[in-house]
C-alpha positions as CSV (number, residue, x, y, z in Angstrom):
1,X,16.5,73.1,37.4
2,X,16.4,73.9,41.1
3,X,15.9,71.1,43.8
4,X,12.5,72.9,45.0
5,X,10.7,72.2,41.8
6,X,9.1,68.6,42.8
7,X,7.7,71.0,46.0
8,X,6.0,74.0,43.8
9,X,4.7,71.1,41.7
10,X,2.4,69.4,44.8
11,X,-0.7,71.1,44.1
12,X,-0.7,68.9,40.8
13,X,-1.2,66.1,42.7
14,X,-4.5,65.8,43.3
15,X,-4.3,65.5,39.3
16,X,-2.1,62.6,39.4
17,X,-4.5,60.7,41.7
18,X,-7.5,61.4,39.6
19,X,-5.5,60.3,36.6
20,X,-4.4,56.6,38.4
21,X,-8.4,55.8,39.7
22,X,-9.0,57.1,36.0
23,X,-6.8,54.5,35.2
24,X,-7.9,51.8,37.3
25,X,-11.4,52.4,36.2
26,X,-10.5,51.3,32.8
27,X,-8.2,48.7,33.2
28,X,-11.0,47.2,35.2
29,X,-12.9,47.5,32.1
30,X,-10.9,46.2,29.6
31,X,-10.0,43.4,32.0
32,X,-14.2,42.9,31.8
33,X,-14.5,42.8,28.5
34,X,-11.7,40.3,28.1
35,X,-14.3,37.1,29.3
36,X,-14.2,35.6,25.8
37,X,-17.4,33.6,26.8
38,X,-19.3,36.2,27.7
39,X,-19.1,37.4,23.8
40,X,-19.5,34.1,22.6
41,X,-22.8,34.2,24.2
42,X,-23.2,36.9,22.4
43,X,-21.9,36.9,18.9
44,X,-22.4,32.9,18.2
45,X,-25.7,31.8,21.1
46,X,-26.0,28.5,19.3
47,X,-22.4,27.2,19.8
48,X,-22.0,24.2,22.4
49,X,-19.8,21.7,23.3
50,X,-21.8,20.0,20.4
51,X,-20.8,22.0,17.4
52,X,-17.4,21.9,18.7
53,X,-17.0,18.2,18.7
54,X,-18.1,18.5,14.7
55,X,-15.9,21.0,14.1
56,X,-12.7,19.9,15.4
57,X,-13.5,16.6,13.6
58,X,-13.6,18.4,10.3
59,X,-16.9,17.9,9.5
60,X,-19.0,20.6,7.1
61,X,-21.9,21.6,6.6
62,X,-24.4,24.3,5.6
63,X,-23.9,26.3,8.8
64,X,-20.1,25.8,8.8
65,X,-18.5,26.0,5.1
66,X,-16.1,28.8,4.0
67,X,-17.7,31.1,1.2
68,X,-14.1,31.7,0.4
69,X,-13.1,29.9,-3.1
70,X,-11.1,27.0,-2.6
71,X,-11.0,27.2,1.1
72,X,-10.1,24.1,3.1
73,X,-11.6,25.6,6.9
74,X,-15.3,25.5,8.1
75,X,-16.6,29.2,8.4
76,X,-16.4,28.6,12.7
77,X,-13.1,26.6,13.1
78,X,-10.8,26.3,16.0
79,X,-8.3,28.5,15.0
80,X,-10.3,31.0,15.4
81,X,-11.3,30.2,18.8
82,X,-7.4,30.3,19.6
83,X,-7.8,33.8,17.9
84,X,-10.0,35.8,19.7
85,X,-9.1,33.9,23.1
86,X,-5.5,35.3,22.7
87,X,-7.2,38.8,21.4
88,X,-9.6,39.2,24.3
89,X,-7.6,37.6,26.5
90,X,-3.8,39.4,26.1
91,X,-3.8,41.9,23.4
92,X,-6.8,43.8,24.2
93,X,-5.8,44.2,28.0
94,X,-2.4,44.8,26.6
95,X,-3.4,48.0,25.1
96,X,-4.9,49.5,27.8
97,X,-2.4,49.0,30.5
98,X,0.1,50.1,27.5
99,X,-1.2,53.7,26.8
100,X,-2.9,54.1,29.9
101,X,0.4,53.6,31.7
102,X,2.2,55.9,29.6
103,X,-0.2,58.4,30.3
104,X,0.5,58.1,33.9
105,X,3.6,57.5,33.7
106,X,4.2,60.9,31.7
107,X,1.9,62.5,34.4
108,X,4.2,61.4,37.2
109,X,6.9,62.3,35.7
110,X,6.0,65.8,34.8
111,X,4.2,66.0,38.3
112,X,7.7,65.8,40.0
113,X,10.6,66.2,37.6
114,X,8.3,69.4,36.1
115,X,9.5,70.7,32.2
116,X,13.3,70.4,31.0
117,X,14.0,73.8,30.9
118,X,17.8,75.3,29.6
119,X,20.7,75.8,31.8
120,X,21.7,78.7,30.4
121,X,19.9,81.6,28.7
122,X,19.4,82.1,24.8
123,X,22.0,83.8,22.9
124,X,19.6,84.7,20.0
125,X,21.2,83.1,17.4
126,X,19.6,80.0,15.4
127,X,21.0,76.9,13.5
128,X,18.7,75.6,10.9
129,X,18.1,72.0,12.2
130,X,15.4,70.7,10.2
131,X,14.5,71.4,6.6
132,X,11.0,72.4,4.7
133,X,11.0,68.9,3.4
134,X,11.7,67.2,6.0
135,X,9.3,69.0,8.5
136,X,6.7,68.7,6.3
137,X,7.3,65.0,5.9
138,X,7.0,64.8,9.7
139,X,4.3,66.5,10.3
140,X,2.2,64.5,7.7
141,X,3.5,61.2,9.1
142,X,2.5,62.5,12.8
143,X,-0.6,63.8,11.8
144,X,-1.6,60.4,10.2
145,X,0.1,58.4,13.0
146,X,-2.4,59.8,15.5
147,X,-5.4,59.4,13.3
148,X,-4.7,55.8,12.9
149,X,-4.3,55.5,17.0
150,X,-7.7,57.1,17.8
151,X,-9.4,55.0,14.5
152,X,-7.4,51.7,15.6
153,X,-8.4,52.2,19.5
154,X,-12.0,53.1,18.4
155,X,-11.8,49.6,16.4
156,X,-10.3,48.0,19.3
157,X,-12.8,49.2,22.1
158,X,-15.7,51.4,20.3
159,X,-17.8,48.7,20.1
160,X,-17.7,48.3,24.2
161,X,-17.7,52.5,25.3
162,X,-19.8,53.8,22.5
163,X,-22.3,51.1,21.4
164,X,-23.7,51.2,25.3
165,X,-23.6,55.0,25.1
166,X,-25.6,55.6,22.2
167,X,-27.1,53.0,20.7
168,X,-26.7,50.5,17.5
169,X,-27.4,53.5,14.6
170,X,-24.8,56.0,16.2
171,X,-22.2,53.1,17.1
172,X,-22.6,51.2,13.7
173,X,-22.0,54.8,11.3
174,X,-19.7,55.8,13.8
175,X,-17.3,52.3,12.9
176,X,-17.8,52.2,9.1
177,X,-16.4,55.7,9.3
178,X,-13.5,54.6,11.2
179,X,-12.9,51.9,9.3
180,X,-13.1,54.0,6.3
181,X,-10.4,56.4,8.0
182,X,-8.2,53.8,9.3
183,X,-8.1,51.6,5.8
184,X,-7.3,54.0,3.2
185,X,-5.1,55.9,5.3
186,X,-2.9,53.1,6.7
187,X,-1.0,52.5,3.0
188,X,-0.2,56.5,2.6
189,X,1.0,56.6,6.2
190,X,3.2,53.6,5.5
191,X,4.8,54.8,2.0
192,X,5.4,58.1,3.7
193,X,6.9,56.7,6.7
194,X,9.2,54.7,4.8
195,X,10.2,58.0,2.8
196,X,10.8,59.7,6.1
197,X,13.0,56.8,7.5
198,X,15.0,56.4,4.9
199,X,15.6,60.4,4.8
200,X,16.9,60.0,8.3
201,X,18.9,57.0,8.6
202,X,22.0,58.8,8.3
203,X,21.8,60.7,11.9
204,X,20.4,57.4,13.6
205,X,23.4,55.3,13.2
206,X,24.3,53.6,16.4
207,X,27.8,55.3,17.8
208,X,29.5,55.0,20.9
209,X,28.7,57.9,22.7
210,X,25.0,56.2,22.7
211,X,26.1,54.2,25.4
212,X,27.2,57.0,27.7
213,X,23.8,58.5,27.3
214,X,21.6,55.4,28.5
215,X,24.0,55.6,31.4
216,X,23.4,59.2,32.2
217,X,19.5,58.7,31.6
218,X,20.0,61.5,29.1
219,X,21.0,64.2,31.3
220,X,19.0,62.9,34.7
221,X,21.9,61.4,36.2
222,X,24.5,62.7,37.5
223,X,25.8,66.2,36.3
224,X,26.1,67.9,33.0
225,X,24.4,66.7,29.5
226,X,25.5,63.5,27.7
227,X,27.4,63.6,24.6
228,X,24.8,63.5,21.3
229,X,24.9,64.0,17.9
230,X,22.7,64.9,15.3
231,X,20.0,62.3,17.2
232,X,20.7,61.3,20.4
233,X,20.4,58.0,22.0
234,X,16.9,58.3,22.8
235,X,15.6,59.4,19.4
236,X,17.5,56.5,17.8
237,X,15.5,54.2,19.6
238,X,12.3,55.8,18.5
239,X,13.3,55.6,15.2
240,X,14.7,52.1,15.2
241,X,11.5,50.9,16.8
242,X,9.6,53.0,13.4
243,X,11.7,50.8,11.4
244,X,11.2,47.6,12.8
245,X,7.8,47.8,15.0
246,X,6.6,50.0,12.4
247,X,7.1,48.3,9.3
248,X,5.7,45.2,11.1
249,X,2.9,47.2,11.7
250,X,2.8,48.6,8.1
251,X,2.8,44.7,6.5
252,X,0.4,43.0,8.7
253,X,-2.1,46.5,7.5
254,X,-1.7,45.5,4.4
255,X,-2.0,41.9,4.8
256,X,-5.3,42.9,6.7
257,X,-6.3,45.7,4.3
258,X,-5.8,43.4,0.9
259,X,-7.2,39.8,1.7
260,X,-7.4,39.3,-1.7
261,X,-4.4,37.7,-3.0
262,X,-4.6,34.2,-1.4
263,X,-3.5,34.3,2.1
264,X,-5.3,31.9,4.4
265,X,-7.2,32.7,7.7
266,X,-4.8,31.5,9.7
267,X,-2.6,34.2,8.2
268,X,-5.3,37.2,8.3
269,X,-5.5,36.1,11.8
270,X,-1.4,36.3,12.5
271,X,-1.4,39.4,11.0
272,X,-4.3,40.8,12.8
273,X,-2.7,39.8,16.4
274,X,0.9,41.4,15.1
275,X,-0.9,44.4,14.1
276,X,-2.7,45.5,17.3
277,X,0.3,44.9,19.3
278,X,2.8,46.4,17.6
279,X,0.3,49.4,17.3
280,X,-0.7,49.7,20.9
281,X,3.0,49.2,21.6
282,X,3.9,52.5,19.2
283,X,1.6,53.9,20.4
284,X,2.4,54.2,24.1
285,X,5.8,55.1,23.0
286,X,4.4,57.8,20.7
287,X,3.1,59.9,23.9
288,X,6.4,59.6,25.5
289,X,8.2,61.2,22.3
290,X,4.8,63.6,21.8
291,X,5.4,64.8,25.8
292,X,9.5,65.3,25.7
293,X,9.2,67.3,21.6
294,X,6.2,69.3,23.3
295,X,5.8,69.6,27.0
296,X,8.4,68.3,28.1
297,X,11.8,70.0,27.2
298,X,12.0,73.6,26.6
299,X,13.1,74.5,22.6
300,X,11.8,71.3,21.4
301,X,8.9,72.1,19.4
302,X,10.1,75.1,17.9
303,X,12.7,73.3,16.2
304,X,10.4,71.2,14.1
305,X,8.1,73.6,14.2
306,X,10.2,76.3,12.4
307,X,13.3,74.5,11.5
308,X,15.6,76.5,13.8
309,X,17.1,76.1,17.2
310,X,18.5,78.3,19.6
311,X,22.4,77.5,20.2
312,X,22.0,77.0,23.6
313,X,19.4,74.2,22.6
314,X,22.0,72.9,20.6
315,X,25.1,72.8,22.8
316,X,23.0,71.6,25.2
317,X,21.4,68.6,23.8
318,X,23.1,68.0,20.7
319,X,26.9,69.2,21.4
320,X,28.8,67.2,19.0
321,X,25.8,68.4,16.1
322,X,26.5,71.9,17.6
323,X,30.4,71.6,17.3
324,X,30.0,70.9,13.3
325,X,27.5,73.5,12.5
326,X,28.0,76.0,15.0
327,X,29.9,78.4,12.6
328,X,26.6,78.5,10.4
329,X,24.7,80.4,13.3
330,X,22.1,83.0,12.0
331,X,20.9,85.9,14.3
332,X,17.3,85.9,14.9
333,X,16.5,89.4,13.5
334,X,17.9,88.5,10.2
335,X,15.8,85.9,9.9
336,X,13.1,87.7,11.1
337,X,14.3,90.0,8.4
338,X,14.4,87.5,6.1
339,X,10.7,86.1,6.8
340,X,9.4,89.6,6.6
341,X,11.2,90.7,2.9
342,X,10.1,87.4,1.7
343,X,6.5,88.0,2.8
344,X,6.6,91.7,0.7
345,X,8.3,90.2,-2.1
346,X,5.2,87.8,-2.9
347,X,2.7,89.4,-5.6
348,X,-0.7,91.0,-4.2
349,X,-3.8,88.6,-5.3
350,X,-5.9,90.0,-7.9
351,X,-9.1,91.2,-7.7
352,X,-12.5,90.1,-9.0
């Protein structure tokens, strides 16, 4: 990458200013919609100082009781209080700044660092890198993953952009849709997320070399690429954060999406806070490993999107990977060849 890149990359930044007001405007908003006594007037008008007093004491009543069997909490009870103070209060702000930032973040750096392109050029020969199976798995996982961000951020703040926007019949279909969506798809995503994790824990074991990586920012220090292997540094941390983020994320769903075999509101509650964080958390991640596979570094994509890589790509990013497989190298026109003969050799459809 030449030094004069950040200079042919100024006329972006009028972008990069519309995308920090943008920004601003709606961390301002969620920071707005975080007064959790403005909703209270809202959702419960009648509650006072009052109706406190009698709950905290543990009185009940016919306004107060659980419906649930054998419940031991009034229906309004001061944990839940402590509940949606800590939701509007922290998580809910949380998640904005969280993917917001990224956003900008991403947009900065793209803005000045511009696309990772190769240092040298293609040779035209390929290494199969990723496999039918294992592409497939990814791309079902991915597909889901953002699906549950948009339905989990529409649950989140729908009810403040859209209900305003248009009306209580639009907003109200719109939500039992989403929750739909976002319930019946969260236990497929994480039994195929497990599937996938456990098919790639072999290339994400922590080694030495990791270390060397951080230090080199992956290639942005200094000169010349960090040693990786199969995964570098940087995608073991995305994957270690799947398989600890995510399956707390994953559990506290199901906790959330099952309250039917006897845990407590105090526990739906836990689970519900555990949930949104870890998932706005992911999620801001998830654009940063969205930009660098797309965007971001040149040869990327086409390696999950095919299965191949160029060996340049390879040695490259991956030059310990590259050393062990190198000799398996395929020219591109045979595979071409390959793709083509395979696509003659399938039998015509029938007619009628």
């Amino acid at each position: 990458m030449s030094k004069s890149t950040p200079w042919r990359a100024l006329w972006r930044l009028p972008l990069l200013v519309l995308a920090l007001v943008a920004s601003l405007g709606v961390a301002q908003f969620a920071l707005a919609q975080a007064d959790p006594d403005r909703e209270a007037a809202t959702a419960v008008p009648a509650l006072d100082a009052d109706a406190w007093r009698q709950i905290k004491s543990g009185e009940t009543g016919p306004n107060y009781r659980d419906s649930r069997f054998d419940s031991n909490f009034n229906l309004i009870n001061a944990s839940g209080e402590t509940w949606r103070q800590l939701r509007e209060r922290w998580v809910s702000p949380f998640g904005v700044i969280a993917v917001v930032g990224m956003i900008v973040v991403i947009a900065l750096f793209y803005l000045m660092v511009g696309r990772k392109k190769l240092d040298e050029p293609r040779t035209g020969r390929k290494l199969l890198r990723w496999s039918l199976v294992v592409r497939s798995l990814h791309w079902t996982v991915a597909t889901l993953f953002i699906l549950l961000a948009l339905t989990g951020l529409n649950l989140a703040y729908g009810k403040a952009v859209f209900r305003p926007i248009f009306g209580d019949g639009f907003w109200a279909a719109m939500m039992s849709g989403t929750k739909l969506i976002h319930n019946y798809l969260g236990p497929l995503f994480g039994i195929l997320l497990v599937i996938l994790l456990l098919r790639l824990l072999a290339h994400n074991i922590p080694r030495r070399h990791d270390l060397e990586w951080f230090a080199k920012g992956g290639g942005l220090v200094g000169k010349g690429h960090p040693d990786a292997g199969f995964a570098n540094a940087g995608e073991k941390v995305w994957y270690w954060l799947l398989a600890t983020a995510g399956i707390a994320v994953i559990v506290s769903g199901l906790v959330l999406d099952f309250p039917n075999y006897g845990q407590g509101r105090d526990t739906m509650q836990w689970a519900n806070i555990i949930h949104a964080v870890g998932a706005f958390g992911l999620t801001a991640v998830a654009l940063g490993h969205i930009y660098i596979g797309t965007l971001g570094t040149e040869g990327s994509f086409e390696g999950m999107a095919t299965g191949y890589v160029d060996e340049t790509w390879a040695k490259e990013h991956h030059n310990l990977w590259y050393e062990e497989v190198k000799d398996q190298a395929v020219p591109e026109e045979q595979l071409a060849a390959g793709r083509s003969s395979a696509q003659r050799d399938e039998p015509a459809p029938r007619s009628g």
